[in-house]
N, C-alpha and C positions, 0 to 999 in steps of 0.2 A: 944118608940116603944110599939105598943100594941100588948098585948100577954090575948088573953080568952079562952075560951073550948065551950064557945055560937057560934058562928062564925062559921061552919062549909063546906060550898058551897065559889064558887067565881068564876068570869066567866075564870079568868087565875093567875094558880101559876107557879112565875120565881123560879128556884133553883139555886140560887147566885147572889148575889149583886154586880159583878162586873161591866165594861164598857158595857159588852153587856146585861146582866139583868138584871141593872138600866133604861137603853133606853128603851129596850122592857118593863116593867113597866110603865114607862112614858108617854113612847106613847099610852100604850094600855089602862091607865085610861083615858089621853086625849078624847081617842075617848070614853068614855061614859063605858068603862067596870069597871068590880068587879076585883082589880088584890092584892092578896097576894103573896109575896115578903118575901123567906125564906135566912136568911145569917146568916152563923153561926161564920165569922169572922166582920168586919166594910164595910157597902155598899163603894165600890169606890174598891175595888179588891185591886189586886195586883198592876197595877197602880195608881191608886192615895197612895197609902200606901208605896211600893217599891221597885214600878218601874218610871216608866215613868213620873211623876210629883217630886221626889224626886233625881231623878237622874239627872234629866233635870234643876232642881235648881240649885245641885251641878256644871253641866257643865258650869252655868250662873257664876257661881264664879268665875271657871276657867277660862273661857273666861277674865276673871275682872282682874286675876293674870299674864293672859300669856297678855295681854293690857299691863301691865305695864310694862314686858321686851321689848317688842318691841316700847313702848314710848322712852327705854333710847338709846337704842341698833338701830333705823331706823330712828327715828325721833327728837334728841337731846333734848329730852323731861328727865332732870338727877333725873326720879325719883327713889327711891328705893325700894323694898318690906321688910320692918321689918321685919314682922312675918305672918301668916296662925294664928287668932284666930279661932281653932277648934271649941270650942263651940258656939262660937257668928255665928258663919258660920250654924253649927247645928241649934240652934236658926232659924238659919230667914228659914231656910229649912222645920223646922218642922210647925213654922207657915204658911207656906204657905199652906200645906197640909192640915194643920188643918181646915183654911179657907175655901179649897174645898170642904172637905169633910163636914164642916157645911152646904156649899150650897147643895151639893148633898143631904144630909139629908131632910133641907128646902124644896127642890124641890117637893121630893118623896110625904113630910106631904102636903105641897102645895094643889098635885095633887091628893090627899085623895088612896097615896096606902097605903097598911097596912104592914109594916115591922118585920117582926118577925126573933127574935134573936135567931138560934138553927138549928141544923143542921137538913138535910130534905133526906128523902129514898122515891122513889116510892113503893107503894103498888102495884097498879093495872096502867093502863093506862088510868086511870080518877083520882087516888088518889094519896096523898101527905100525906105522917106523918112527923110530922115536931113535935122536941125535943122541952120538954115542954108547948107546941101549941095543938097539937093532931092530929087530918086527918083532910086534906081538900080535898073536891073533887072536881076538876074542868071539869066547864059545857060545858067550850070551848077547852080549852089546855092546858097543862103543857111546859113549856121552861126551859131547863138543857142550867145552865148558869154556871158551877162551876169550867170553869176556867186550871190552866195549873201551877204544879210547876217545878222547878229548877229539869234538870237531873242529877244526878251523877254519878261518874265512880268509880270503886271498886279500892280500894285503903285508903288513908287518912281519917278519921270522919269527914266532918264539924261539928269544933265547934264557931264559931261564932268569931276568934280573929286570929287566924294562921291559919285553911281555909277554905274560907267561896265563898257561895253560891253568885249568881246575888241577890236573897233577901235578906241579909244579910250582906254585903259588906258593904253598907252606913252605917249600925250601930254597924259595928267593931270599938273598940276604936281606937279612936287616929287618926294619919297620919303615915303609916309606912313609912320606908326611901326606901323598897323596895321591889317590887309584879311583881310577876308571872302568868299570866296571861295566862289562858288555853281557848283557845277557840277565834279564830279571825271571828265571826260574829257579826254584829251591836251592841249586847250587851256587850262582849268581847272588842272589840275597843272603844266603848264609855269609860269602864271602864278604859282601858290604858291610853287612851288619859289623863280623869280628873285624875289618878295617878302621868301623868307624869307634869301637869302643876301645880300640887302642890308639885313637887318638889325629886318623886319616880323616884329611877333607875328601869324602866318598862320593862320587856321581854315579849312576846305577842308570842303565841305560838298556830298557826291554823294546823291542821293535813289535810286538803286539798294543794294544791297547791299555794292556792293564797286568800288575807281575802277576805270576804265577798264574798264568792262563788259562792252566788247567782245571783251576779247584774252583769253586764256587766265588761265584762276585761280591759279596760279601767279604768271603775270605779276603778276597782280595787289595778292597777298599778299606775296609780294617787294618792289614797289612802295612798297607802306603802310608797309611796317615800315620801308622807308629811308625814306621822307618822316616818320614817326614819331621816327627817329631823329636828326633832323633839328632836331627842337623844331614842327613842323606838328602843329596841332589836325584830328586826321584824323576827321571824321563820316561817316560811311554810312548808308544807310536813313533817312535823317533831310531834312524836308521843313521847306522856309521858309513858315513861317505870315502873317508880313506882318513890314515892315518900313516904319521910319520915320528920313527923311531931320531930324538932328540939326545943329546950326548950327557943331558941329563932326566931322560925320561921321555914321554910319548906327547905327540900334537893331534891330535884327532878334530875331523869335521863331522858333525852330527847334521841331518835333517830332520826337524821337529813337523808333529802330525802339519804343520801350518804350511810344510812347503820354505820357511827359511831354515838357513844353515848356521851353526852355532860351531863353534872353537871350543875346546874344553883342551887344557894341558894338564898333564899328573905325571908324578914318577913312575907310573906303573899301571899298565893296559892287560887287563884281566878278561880273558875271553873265556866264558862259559856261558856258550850258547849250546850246549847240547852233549850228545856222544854217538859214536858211530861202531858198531859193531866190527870185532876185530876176526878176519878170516883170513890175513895174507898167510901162506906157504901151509894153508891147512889140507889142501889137496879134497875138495870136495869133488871134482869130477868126476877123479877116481874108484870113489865110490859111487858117484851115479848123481851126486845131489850138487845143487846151485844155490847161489844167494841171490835174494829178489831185488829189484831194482833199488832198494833202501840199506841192503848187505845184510839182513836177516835172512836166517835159516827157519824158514817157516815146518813147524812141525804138520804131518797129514791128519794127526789125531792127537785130538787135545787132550782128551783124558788121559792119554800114556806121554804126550809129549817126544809122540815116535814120528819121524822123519817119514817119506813115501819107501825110503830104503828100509825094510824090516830092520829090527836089532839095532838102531842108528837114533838115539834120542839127542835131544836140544833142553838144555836150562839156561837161567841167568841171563842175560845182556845178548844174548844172540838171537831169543825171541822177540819178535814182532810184540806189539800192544796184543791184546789185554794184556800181555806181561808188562807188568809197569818196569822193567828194569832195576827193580830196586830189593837189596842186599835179603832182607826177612822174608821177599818173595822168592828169592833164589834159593833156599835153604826150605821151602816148601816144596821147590821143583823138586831138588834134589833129593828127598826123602821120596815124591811120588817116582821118581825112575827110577830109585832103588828098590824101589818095593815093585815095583812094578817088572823089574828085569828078575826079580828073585821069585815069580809064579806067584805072588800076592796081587788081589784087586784094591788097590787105594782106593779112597775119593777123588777125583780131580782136584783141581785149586780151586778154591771158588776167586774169582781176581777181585770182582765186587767187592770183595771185603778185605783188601788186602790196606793196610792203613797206608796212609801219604803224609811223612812229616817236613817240615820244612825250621831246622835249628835257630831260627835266626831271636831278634829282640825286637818285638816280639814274634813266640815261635807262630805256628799254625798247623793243624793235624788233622786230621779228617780222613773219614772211610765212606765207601758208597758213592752214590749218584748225588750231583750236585743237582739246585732248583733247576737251572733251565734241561740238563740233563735229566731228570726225570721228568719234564714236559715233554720234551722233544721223544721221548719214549714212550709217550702219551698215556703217564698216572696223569692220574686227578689227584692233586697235590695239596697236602693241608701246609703250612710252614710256622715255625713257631723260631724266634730268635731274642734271645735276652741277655743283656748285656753281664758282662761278669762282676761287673760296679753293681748290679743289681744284689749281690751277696756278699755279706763282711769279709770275708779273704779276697774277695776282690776288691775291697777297698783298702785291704792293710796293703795290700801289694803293689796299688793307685798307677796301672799301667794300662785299663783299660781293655779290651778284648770285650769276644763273645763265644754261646752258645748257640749255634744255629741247626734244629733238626727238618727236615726234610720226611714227610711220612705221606703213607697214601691214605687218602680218605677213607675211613673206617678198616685203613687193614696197616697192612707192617709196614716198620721202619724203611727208608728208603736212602738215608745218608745223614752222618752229623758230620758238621763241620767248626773249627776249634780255631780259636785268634786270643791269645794272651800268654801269658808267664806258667811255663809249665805244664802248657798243653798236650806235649810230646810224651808225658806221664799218664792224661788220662787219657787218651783214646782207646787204649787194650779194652774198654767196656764200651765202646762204640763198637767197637769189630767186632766183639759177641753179639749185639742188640740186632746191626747188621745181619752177619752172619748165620744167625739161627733164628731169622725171621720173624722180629719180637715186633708185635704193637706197643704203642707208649702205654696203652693201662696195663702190659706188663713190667714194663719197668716202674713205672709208676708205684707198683705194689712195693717196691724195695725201697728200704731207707738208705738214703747219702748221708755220708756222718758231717757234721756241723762243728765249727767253718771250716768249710772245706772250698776251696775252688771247683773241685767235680759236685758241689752241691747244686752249682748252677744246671750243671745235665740233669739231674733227678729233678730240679723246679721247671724247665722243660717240658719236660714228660709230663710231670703233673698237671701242665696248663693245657697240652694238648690232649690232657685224657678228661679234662675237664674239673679238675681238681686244685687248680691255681689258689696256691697259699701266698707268695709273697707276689707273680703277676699274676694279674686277672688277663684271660683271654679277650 
């Protein structure tokens, strides 16, 4: 990394090196500009460090372990699992990471940005002081890229070992025998899941109604029953009244939708209820702008993703909904402010279509407006949902899931949504169907290759364009 006090000007500084101001650096030297690039932790964020590249390893293991019961246990395959080597397992997780984050590094020097190590405050709404560095003033725009951590709930400390954070969960020692699990959205349930396939008595504990609250009720009820079936202690509607840090793990009171209170003990109290955007010592005022009473940096205009201060853009985890906060959507911000700071007119993002994966066993994926969400938007909705057991690789796979599309009455696609084994592979042709406004007799027209799991999408389509081969409408 270079770091000088000669250097003063550049035509754009990103403030954080994560998914999204990595991209918008990338892209915007690409196109020919000046771009300094301030991170005062490792480029690659919270993603590539610990989240979504580190966790997503771990599931790959998991996947590896829960393989091997259903070898012995469906398929007389008599093999056994010894042991979970922790560290060897650690090992190949952390290289992986490491790998990435050499590329990322590589990329950036590649594309001649200039990385500097230290945290960074606006001054004005053309300057940047950046720790140890000094001011930079930039000629085109500044991009606050700084990201989102872990929220907490008043109660317990995390301390990294009896109870820990979504960032911190992977690097608690050990494997505990058993965790508690606060919080039944995407990140929440991924966690449960790889708990319980390594071998944890898992409680999973959502204080909405039903997990993943966001996506479609189906999803949802699909979801439960396979994390149920699972051996996962699935709670809903059920809120943590307090909770006491134990010299060998945590004692938690729950209240259930019923109004009584339940005890649950485990070694280990996992809070992933959410994330909160990160602006401490970012010096917004300075430049003119405030975070909303939620700590989002609302942009004034969507399609550039530019702040009310000219020359001042927002990607990544510091935007408000529709940005879903999530990594493949930051990496679309980032390309549109680069392009957008370098005299090109991008397309907006369209958010609609930005896919929703959730890692877990089974996974769930989905793009678009869920059933009651396009009601409440008031399509006239046709609905079409077919189980995955309806098609031979969903029966070699014997785990259950569905196909669920969402379309308007004689016109486009309006949302699919995904519940089984390797869901998180096919949605990239939801988000086309989606996104480019396709009715089902045009997908319909296409062949799905056989057997395939994504053949149940194309029998879908086929029933809702009236052409049902294996279901009849």
């Amino acid at each position: 990394m270079t770091q000088t006090q000669d250097v003063n000007e550049a035509d754009v500084v990103v403030i954080g090196g994560g998914t999204g101001g990595y991209s918008t650096a990338l892209r915007a030297a690409a196109l020919g500009l000046r771009v300094v690039l301030a991170e005062r932790d490792k480029v690659g964020g919270t993603c590539l460090h610990r989240g979504c590249i580190p966790s997503k390893a771990m599931l790959h293991a998991a996947e590896l372990v829960d393989g091997i019961a259903e070898a012995r246990e469906r398929w007389g395959v008599k093999a056994v699992l010894e042991s979970v080597d922790w560290p060897a397992l650690v090992a190949t997780r952390d290289d992986i990471v490491t790998r990435n984050h050499r590329g990322v590094q590589a990329h950036l020097a590649h594309a001649g940005v200039e990385v500097v190590s230290g945290s960074a405050e606006l001054t004005g709404p053309r300057g940047v002081r950046i720790e140890g560095y000094g001011e930079v003033v930039a000629r085109r725009g500044i991009v606050l890229a700084t990201g989102s951590r872990p929220r907490t709930l008043p109660g317990p400390v995390t301390d990294g070992r009896r109870v820990v954070t979504s960032d911190d969960a992977l690097f608690a020692p050990g494997l505990p025998d058993s965790v508690l699990v606060l919080g039944g959205g995407a990140i929440g349930v991924e966690y449960a899941s790889l708990h319980r396939s390594m071998g944890a008595r898992v409680t999973l504990v959502e204080a909405a109604d039903r997990l993943v609250p966001l996506e479609d009720a189906e999803v949802s009820r699909h979801l439960t029953r396979g994390l149920k079936r699972r051996g996962i202690d699935v709670l809903t509607g059920t809120r943590l009244l307090d909770a006491a840090v134990l010299d060998d793990g945590v004692r938690a009171t729950l209240r259930t939708p019923r109004g009584e209170t339940r005890t649950v003990r485990a070694r280990r109290l996992l809070v992933a209820v959410g994330r909160v955007p990160v602006t401490d010592g970012l010096g917004l005022v300075a430049a003119g702008l405030a975070a909303d009473d939620r700590g989002y940096v609302a942009p004034a205009d969507w399609s550039r993703l530019e702040t009310a201060v000219p020359g001042i853009h927002v990607v990544g985890d510091l935007l408000p909904p529709p940005s879903p906060g999530l990594a493949h959507a930051s990496f679309a911000e980032g390309l549109l402010v680069a392009e957008t700071l370098a005299g090109l007119r991008p397309a907006p993002v369209d958010y609609d279509a930005v896919p929703r994966v959730t890692y877990s066993a089974p996974q769930t994926a989905a793009v678009g407006l869920t059933e009651a969400g396009a009601r409440d938007a008031g399509h006239d909705v046709v609905v079409n949902t077919m189980p995955l057991t309806a098609v031979a690789k969903g029966m070699v796979h014997g785990q259950g899931g569905m196909v669920k599309v969402v379309a308007e009455r004689g016109g486009r696609v309006l949302g699919v949504h995904l519940v089984g084994p390797h869901v998180s592979e096919m949605v990239a042709e939801s988000q086309l169907i989606v996104g480019w406004d396709a009715e089902p007799f045009d997908v319909a027209q296409h062949i799905h290759p056989h057997p395939t799991l994504s053949e149940a999408v194309g029998e879908s389509f086929l029933t809702l364009a009236g052409r049902g081969l294996h279901q009849q409408a």
